[in-house]
C-alpha positions in Angstrom: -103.2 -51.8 -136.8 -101.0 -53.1 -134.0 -97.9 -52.4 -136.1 -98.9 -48.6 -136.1 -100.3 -49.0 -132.4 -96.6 -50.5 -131.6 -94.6 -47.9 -133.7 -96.9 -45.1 -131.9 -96.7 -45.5 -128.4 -93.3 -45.4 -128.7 -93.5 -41.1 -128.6 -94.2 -41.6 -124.5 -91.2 -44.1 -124.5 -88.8 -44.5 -126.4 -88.9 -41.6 -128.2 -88.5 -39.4 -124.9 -85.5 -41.5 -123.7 -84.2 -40.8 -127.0 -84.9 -36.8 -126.4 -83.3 -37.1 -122.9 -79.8 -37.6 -124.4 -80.3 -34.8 -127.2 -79.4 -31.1 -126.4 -82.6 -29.7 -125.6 -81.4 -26.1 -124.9 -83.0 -22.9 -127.2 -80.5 -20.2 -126.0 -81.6 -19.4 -122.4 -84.6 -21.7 -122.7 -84.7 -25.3 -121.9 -87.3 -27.5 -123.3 -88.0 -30.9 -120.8 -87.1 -33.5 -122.6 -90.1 -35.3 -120.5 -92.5 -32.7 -122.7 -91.0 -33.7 -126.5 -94.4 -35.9 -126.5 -96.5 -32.8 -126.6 -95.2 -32.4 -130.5 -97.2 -35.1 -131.6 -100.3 -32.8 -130.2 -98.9 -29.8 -131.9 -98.8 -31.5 -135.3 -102.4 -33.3 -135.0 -103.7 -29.8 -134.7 -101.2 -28.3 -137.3 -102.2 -31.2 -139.9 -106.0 -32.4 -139.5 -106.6 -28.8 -140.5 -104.4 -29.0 -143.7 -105.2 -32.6 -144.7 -109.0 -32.1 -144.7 -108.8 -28.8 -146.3 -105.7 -28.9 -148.7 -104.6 -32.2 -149.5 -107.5 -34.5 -150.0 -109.4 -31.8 -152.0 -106.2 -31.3 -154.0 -106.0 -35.0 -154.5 -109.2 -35.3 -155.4 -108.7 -32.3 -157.8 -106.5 -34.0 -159.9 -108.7 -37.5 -160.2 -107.1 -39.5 -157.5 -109.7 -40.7 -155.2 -109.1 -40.6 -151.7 -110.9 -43.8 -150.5 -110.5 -45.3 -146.7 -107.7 -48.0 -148.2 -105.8 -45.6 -149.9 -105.5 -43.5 -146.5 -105.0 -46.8 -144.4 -102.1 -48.1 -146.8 -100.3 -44.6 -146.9 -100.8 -44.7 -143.4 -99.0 -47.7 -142.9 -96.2 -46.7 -144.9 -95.7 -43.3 -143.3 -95.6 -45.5 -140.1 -92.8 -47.5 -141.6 -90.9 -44.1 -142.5 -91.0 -42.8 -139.3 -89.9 -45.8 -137.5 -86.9 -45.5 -140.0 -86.3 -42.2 -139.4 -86.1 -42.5 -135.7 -83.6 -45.3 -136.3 -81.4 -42.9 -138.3 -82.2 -40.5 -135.8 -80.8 -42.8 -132.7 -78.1 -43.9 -135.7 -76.8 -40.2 -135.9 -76.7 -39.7 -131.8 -74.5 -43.3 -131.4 -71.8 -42.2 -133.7 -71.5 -38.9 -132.1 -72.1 -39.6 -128.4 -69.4 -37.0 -127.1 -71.6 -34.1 -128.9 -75.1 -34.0 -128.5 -77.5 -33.4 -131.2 -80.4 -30.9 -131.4 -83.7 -32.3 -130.2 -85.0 -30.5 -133.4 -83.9 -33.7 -135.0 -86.7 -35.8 -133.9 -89.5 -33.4 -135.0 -89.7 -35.1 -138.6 -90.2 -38.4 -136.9 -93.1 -36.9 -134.7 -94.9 -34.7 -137.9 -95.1 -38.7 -139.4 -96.1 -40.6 -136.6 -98.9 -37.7 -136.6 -99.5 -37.9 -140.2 -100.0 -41.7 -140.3 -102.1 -41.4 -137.2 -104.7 -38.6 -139.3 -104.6 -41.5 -142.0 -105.3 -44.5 -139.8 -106.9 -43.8 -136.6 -110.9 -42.7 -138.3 -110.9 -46.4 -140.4 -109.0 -48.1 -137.9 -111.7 -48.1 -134.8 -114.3 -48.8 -137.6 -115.3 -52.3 -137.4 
């Protein structure tokens, strides 16, 4: 679990420095780039909804069992993803640093984090 802890905690740090050199602008609306944090939120309460109602009874549907393990390890490996995908992420904003890129690019690393935390966090404060 510290490895997800480590790759987590990194949405009120990293991940918000990374935001602070994106263009945040919507047309006439600015979003903070303090506030980018808040889209881990948004996609717990967009996803625990869909994963309990849609995908594990769809899983279950066509005979693969969705056991504690099976959601820890897939956790895990979402977690790996989206560490990689904030590194291509932070990749894409070095080789372009005169242009800045949309802060809509670091919503897929946020919808992982979120999905590996809906498949870790019940089993992993079980003792």
């Amino acid at each position: 679990m510290p490895f997800f802890w480590g790759v987590f905690f990194q949405i009120s740090s990293l991940w918000v420095f990374q935001a602070a050199d994106m263009d945040c602008t919507f047309g006439n609306w600015t979003l903070p780039y303090a506030e980018v944090g808040c889209l881990n939120n948004l996609a717990d309460i967009v996803l625990i909804p869909l994963f309990d109602q849609l995908l594990y009874p769809a899983l279950t549907y066509i005979r693969i069992a969705v056991t504690p393990l099976r959601k820890m390890i897939s956790g895990f490996v979402v977690t790996c993803i989206a560490s990689c995908v904030a590194g291509l992420v932070q990749i894409a904003m070095e080789n372009n640093p005169e242009e800045p890129i949309s802060v809509l690019l670091i919503l897929p690393q946020y919808i992982l984090i979120s999905m590996a935390e809906i498949l870790l966090s019940p089993y992993g404060w079980q003792p």
